[in-house]
DSSP file (Angstrom, degrees, kcal/mol; ACC not computed):
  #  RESIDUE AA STRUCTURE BP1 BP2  ACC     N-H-->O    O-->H-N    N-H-->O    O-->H-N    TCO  KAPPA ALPHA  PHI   PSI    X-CA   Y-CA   Z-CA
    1    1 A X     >        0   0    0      0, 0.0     4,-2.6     0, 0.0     3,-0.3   0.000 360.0 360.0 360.0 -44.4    4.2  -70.6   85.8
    2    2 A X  H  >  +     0   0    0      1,-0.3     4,-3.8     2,-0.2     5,-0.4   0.983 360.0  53.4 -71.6 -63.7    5.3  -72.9   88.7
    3    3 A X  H  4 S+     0   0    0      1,-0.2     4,-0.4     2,-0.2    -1,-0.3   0.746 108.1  48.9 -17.9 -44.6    1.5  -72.6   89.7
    4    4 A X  H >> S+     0   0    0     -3,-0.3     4,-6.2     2,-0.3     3,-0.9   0.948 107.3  53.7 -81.8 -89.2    0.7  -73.6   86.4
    5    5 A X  H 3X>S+     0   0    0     -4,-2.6     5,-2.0     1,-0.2     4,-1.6   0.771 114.4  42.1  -7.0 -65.6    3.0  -76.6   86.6
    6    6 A X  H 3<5S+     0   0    0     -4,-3.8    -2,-0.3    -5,-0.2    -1,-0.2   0.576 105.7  54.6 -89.3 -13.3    1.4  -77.8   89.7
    7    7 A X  H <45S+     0   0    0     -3,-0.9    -2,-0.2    -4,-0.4    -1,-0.2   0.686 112.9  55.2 -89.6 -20.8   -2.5  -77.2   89.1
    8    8 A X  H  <5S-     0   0    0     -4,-6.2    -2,-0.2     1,-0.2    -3,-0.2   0.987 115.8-116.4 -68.1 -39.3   -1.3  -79.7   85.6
    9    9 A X  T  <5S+     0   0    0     -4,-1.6     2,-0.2     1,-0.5    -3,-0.2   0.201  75.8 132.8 130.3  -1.0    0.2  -82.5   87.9
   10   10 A X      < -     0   0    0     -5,-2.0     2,-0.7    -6,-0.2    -1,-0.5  -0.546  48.6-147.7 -86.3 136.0    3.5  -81.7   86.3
   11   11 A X        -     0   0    0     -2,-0.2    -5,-0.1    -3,-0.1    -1,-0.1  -0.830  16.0-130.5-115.8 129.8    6.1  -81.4   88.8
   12   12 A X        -     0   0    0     -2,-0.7    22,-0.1     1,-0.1   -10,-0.0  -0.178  16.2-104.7 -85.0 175.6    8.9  -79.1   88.1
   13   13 A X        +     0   0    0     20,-0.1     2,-0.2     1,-0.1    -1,-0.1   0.214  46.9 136.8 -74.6 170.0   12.1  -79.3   88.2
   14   14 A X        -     0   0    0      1,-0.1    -1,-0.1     3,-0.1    20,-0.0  -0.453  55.1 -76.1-160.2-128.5   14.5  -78.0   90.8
   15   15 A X  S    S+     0   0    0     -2,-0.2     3,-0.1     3,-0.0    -1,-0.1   0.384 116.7  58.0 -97.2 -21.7   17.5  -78.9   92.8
   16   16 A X  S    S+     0   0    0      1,-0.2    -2,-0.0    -3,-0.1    -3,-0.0   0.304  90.3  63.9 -89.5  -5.2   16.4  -80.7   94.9
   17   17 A X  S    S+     0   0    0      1,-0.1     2,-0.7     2,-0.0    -1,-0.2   0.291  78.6  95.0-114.5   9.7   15.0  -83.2   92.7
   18   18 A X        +     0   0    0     -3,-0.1    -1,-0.1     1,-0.1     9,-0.1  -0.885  48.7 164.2-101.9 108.5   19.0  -84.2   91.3
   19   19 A X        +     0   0    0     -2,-0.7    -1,-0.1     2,-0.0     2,-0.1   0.553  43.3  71.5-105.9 -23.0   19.4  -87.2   94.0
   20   20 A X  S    S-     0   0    0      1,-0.2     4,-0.0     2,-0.1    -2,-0.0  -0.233  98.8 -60.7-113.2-164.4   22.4  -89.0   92.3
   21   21 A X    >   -     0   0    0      2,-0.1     3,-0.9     1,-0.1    -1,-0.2  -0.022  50.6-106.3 -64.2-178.2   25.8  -88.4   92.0
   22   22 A X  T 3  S+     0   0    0      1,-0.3    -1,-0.1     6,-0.0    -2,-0.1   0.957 116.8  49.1 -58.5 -58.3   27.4  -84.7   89.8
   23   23 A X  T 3  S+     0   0    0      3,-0.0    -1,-0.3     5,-0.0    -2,-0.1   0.406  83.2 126.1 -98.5  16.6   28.5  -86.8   86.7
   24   24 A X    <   -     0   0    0     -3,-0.9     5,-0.1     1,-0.1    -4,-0.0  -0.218  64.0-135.0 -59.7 163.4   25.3  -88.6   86.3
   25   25 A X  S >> S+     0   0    0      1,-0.2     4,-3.8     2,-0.2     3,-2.8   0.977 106.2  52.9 -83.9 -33.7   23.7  -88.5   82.8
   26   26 A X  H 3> S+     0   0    0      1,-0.2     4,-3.3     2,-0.2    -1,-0.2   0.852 103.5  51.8 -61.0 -24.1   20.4  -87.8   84.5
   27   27 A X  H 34 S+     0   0    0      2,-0.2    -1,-0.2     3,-0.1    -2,-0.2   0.464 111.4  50.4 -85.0   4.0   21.6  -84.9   86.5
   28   28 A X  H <> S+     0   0    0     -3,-2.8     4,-2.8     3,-0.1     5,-0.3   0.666 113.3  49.2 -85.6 -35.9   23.0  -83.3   83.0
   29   29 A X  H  X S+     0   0    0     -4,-3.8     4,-1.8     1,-0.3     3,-0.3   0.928 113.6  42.8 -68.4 -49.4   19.6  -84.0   81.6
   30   30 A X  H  X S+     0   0    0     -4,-3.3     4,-0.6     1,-0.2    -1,-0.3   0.789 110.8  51.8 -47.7 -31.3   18.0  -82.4   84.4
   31   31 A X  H  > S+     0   0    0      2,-0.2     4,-1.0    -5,-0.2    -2,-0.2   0.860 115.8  47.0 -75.7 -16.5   20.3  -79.3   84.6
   32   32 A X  H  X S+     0   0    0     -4,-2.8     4,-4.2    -3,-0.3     5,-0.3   0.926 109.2  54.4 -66.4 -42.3   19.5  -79.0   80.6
   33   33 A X  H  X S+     0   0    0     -4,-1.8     4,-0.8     1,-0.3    -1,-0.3   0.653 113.0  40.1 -71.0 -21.2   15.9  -79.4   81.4
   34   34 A X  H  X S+     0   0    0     -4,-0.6     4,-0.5    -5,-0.2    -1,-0.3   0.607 109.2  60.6-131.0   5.0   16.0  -76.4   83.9
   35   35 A X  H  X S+     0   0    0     -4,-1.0     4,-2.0     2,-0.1     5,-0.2   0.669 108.5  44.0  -3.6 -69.1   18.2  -74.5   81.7
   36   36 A X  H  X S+     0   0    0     -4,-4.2     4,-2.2     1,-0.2     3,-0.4   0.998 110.8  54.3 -75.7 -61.8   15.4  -74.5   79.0
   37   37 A X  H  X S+     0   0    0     -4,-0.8     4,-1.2    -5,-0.3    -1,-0.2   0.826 111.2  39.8 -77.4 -37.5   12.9  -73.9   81.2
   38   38 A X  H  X S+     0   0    0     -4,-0.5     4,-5.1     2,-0.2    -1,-0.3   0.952 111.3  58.8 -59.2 -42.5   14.4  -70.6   82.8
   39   39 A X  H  X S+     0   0    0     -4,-2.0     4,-2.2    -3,-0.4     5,-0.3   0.970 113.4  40.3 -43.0 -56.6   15.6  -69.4   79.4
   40   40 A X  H >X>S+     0   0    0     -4,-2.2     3,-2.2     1,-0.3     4,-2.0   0.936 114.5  52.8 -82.0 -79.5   11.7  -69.7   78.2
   41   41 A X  H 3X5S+     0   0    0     -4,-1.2     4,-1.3     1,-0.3    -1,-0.3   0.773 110.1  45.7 -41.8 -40.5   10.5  -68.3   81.3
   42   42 A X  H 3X5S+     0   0    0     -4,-5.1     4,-1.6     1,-0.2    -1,-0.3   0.685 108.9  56.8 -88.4   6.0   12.6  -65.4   81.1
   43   43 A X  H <<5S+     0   0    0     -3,-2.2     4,-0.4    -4,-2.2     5,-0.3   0.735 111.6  42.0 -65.6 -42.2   11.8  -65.0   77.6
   44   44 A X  H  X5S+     0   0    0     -4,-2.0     4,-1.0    -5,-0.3    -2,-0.2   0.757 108.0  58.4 -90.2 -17.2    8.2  -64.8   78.4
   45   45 A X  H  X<S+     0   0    0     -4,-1.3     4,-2.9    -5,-0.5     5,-0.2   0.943 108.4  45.3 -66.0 -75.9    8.8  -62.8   81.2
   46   46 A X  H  X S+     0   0    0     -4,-1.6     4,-0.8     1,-0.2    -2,-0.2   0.684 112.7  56.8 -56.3   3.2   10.6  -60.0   78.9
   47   47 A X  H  > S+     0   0    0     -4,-0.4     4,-2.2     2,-0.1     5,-0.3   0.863 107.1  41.2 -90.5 -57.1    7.9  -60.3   76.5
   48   48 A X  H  X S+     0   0    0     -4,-1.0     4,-0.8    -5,-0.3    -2,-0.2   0.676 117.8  50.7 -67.8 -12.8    5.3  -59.6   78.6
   49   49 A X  H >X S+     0   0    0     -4,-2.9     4,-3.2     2,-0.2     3,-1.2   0.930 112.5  44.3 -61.0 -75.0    7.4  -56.7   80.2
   50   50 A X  H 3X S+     0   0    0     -4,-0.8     4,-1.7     1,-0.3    -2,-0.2   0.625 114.5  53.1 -56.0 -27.9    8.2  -55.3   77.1
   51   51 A X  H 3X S+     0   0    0     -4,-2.2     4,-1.9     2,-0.2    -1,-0.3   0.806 114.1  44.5 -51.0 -52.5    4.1  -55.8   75.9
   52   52 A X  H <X S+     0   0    0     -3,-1.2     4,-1.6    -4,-0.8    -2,-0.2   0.918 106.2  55.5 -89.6 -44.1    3.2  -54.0   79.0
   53   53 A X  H  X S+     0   0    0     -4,-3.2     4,-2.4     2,-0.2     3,-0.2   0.973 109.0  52.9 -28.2 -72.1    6.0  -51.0   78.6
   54   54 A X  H  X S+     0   0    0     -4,-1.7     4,-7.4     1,-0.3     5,-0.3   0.812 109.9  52.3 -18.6 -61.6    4.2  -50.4   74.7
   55   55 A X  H  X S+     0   0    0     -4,-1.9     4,-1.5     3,-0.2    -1,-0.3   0.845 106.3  48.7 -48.1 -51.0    0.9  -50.2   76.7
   56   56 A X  H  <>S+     0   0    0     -4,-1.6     5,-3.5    -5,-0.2     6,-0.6   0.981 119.3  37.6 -55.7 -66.1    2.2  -47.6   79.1
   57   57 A X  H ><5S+     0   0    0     -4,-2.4     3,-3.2     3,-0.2    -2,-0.2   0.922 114.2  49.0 -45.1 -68.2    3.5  -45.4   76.4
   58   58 A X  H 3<5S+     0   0    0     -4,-7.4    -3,-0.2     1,-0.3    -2,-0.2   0.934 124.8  38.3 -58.0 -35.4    0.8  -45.7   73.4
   59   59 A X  T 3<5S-     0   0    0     -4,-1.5    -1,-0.3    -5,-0.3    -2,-0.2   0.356  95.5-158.0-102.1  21.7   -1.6  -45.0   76.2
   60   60 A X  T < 5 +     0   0    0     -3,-3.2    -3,-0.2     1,-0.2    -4,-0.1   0.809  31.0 158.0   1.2  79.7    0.6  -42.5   77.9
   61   61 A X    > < +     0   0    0     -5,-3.5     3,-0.7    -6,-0.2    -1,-0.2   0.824  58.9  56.6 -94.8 -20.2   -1.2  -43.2   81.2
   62   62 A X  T 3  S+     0   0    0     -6,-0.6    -1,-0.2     1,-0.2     4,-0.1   0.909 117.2  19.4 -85.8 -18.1    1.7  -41.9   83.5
   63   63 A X  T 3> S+     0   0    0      2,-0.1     4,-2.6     1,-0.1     5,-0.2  -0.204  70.1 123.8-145.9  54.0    2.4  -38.6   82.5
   64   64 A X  H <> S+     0   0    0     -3,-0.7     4,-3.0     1,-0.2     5,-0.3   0.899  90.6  47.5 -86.8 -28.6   -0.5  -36.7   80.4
   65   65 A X  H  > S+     0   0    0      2,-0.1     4,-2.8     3,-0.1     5,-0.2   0.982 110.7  49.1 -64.4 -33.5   -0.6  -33.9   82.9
   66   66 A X  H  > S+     0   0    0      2,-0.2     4,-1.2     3,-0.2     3,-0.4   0.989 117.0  47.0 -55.7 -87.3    3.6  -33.5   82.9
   67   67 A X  H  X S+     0   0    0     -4,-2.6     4,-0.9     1,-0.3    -3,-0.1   0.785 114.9  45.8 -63.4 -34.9    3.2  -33.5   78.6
   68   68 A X  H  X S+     0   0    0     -4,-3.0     4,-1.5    -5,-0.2     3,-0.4   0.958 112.0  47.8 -64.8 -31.8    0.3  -30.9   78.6
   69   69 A X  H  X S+     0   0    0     -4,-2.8     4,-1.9    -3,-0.4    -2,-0.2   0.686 110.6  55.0 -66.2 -17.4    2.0  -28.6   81.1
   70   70 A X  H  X S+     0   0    0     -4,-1.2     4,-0.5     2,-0.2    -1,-0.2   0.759 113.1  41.4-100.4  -4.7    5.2  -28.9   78.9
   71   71 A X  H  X S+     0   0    0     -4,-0.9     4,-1.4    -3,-0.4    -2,-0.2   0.682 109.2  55.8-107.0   6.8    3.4  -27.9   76.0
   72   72 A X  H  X S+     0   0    0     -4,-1.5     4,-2.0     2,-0.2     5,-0.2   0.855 111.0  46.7 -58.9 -56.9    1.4  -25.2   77.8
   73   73 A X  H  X S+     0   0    0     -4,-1.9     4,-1.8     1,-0.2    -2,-0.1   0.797 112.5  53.3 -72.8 -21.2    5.1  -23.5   79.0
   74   74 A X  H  X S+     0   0    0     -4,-0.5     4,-1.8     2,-0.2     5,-0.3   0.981 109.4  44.3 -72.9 -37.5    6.2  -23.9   75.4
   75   75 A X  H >X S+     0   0    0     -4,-1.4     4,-2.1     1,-0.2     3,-1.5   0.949 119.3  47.9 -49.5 -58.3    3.1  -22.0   74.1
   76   76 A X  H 3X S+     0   0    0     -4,-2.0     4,-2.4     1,-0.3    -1,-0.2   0.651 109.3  50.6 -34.8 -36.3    3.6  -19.4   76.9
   77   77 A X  H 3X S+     0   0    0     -4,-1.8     4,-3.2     2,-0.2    -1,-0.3   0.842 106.5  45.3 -73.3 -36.9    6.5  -19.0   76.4
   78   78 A X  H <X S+     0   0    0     -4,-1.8     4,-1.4    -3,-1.5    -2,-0.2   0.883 114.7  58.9 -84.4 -26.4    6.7  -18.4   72.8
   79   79 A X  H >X S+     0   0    0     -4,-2.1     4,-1.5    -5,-0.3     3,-1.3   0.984 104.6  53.9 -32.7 -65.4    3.4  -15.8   73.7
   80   80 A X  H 3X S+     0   0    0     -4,-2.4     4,-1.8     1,-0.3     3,-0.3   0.853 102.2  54.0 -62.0 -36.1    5.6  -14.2   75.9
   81   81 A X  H 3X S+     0   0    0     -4,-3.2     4,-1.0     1,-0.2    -1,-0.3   0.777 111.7  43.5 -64.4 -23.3    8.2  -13.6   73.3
   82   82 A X  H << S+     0   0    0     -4,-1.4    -2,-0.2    -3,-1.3    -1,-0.2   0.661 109.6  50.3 -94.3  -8.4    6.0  -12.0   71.0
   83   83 A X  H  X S+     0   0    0     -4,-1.5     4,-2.2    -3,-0.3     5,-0.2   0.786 112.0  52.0 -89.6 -35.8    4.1   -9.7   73.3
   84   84 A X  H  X S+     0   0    0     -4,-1.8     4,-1.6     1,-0.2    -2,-0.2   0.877 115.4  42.9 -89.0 -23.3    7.8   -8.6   74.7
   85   85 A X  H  X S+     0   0    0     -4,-1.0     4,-0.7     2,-0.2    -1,-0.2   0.482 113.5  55.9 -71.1  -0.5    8.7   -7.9   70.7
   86   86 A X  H  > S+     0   0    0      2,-0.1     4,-1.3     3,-0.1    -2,-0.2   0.774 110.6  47.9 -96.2 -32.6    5.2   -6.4   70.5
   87   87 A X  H  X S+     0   0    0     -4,-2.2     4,-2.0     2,-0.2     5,-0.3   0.934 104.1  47.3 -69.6 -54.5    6.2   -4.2   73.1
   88   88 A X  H  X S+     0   0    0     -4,-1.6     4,-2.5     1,-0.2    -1,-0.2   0.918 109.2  57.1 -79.8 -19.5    9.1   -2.9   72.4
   89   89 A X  H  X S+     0   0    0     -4,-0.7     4,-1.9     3,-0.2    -1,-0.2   0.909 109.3  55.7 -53.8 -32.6    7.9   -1.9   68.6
   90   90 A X  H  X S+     0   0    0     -4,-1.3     4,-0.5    -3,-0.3    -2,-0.2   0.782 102.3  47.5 -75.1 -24.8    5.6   -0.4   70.4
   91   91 A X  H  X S+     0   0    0     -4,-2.0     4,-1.2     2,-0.2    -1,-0.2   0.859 109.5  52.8 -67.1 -52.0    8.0    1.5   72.4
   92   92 A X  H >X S+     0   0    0     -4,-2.5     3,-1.4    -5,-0.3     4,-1.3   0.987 106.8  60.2 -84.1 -60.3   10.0    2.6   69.3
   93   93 A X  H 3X S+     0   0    0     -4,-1.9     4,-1.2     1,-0.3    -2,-0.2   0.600 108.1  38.1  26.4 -54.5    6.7    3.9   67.9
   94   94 A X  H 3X S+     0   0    0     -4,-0.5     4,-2.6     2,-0.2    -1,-0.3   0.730 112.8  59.1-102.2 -19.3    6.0    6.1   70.4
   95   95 A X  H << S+     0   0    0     -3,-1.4    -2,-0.2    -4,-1.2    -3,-0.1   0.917 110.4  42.6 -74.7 -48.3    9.7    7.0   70.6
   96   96 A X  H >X S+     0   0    0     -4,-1.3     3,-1.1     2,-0.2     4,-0.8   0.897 117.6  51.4 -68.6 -39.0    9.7    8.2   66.8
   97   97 A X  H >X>S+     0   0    0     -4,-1.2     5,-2.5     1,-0.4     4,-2.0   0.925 106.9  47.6 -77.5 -37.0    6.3    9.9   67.4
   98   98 A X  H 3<5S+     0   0    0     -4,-2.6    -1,-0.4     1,-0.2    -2,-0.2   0.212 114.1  48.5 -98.6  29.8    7.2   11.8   70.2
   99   99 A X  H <45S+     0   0    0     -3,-1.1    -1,-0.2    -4,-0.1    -2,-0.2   0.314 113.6  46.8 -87.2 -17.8   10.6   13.0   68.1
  100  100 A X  H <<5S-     0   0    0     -4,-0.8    -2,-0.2    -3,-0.5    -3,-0.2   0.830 130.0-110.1-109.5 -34.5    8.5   13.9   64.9
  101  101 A X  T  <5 +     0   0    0     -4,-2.0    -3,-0.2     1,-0.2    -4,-0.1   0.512  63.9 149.1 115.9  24.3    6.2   15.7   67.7
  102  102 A X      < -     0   0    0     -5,-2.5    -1,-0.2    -6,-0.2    -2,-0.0  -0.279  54.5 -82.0 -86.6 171.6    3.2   13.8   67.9
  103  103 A X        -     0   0    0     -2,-0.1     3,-0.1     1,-0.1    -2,-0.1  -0.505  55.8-107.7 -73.1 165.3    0.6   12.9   70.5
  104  104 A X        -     0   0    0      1,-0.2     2,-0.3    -3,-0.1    -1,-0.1  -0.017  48.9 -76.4 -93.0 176.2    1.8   10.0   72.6
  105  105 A X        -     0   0    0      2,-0.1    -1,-0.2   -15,-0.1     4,-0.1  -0.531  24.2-143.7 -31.3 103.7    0.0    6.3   72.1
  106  106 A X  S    S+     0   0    0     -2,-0.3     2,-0.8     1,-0.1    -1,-0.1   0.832  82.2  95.0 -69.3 -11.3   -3.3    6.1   73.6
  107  107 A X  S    S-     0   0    0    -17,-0.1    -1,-0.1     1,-0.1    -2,-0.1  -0.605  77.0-136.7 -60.4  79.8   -2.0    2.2   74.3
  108  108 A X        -     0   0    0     -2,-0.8     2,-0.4     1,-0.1    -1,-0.1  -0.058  24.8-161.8 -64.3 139.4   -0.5    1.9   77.9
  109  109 A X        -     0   0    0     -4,-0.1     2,-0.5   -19,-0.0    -1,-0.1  -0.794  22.0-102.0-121.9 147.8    2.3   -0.1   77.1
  110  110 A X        -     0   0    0     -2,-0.4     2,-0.4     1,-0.0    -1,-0.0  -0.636  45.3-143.3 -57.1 120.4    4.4   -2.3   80.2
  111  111 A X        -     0   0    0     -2,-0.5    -1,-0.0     1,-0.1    -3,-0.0  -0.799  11.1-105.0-103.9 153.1    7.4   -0.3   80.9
  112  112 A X    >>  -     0   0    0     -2,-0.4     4,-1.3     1,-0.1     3,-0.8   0.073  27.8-116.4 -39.1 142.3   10.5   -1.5   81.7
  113  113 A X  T 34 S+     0   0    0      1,-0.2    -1,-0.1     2,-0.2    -2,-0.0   0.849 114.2  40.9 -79.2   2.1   11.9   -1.5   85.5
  114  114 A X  T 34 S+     0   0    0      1,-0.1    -1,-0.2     3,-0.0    -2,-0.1   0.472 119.0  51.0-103.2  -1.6   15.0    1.0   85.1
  115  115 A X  T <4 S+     0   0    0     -3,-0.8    -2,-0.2     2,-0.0    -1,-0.1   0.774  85.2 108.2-119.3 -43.5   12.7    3.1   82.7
  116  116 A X     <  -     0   0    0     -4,-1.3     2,-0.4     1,-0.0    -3,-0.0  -0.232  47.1-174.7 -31.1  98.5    9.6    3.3   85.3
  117  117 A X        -     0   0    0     -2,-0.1     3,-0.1     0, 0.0    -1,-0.0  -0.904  29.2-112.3-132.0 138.6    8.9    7.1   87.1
  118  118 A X        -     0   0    0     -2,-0.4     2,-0.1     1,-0.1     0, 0.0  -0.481  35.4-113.4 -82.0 144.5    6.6    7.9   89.6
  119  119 A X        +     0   0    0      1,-0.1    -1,-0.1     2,-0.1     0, 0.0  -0.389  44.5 156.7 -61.4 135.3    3.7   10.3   88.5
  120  120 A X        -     0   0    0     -2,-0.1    -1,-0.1    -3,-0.1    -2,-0.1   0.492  68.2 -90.8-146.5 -16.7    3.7   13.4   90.0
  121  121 A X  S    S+     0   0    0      0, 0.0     4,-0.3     0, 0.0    -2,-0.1   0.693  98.1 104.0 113.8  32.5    1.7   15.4   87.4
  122  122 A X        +     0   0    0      2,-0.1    -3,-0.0     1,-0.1     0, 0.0   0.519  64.6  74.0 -87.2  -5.9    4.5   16.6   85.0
  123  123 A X  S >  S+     0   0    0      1,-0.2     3,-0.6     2,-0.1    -1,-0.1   0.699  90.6  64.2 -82.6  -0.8    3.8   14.3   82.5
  124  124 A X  T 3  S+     0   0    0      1,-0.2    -1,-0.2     2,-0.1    -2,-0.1   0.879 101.4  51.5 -52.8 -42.3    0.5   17.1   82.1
  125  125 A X  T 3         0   0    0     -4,-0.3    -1,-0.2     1,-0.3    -2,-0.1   0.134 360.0 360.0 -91.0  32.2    3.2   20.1   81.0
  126  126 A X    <         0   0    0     -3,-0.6    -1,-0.3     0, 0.0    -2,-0.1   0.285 360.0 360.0 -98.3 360.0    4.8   18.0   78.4
């Protein structure tokens, strides 16, 4: 803006440029005069902030890896929840078949770690 100012020929205002005394009327008029003119520059300033904020956002340029990866862990996550309820129906399945005396699941199903027994070949003589 001051740039601005100075490629028009206009010269702005300042402090330096109130030469006479405090209660002069030109040194109110000038402090009005550079009053207004910060007020509007820092109106245009927050305009153009707040323009360039809009921009940021509608175009989400800072964080489109950040929002896919947080809706990639939600999908997973909610995956994971059904595969561990898919599991454990599966579990009570095979728990009700092998009470009623049936052959086991041909499905190998994740077991649990407290549930988990090393093979040794007895599961043959069941």
């Amino acid at each position: 803006m001051l740039l601005r100012l100075l490629l028009n020929g206009e010269r702005p205002l300042s402090v330096f440029s109130l030469q006479e005394g405090p209660d002069s009327e030109e040194t109110k008029q000038s402090t009005a005069d550079m009053t207004v003119f910060v007020q509007n520059l820092l109106q245009q300033m927050q305009s153009r902030f707040h323009q360039m904020s809009e921009s940021i956002v509608s175009k989400n340029i800072l964080f489109p890896q950040y929002c896919i990866a947080i809706i990639n862990f939600i999908a997973l996550d909610e995956m994971g929840s059904r595969i561990d309820e898919l599991e454990q129906s599966i579990n009570e399945l095979k728990t009700e078949m092998g009470a009623e005396g049936g052959s086991p699941s041909p499905l190998p199903s994740k077991s649990k770690p407290e549930d988990t027994k090393p093979e040794d070949g007895s599961a043959a003589s069941a």
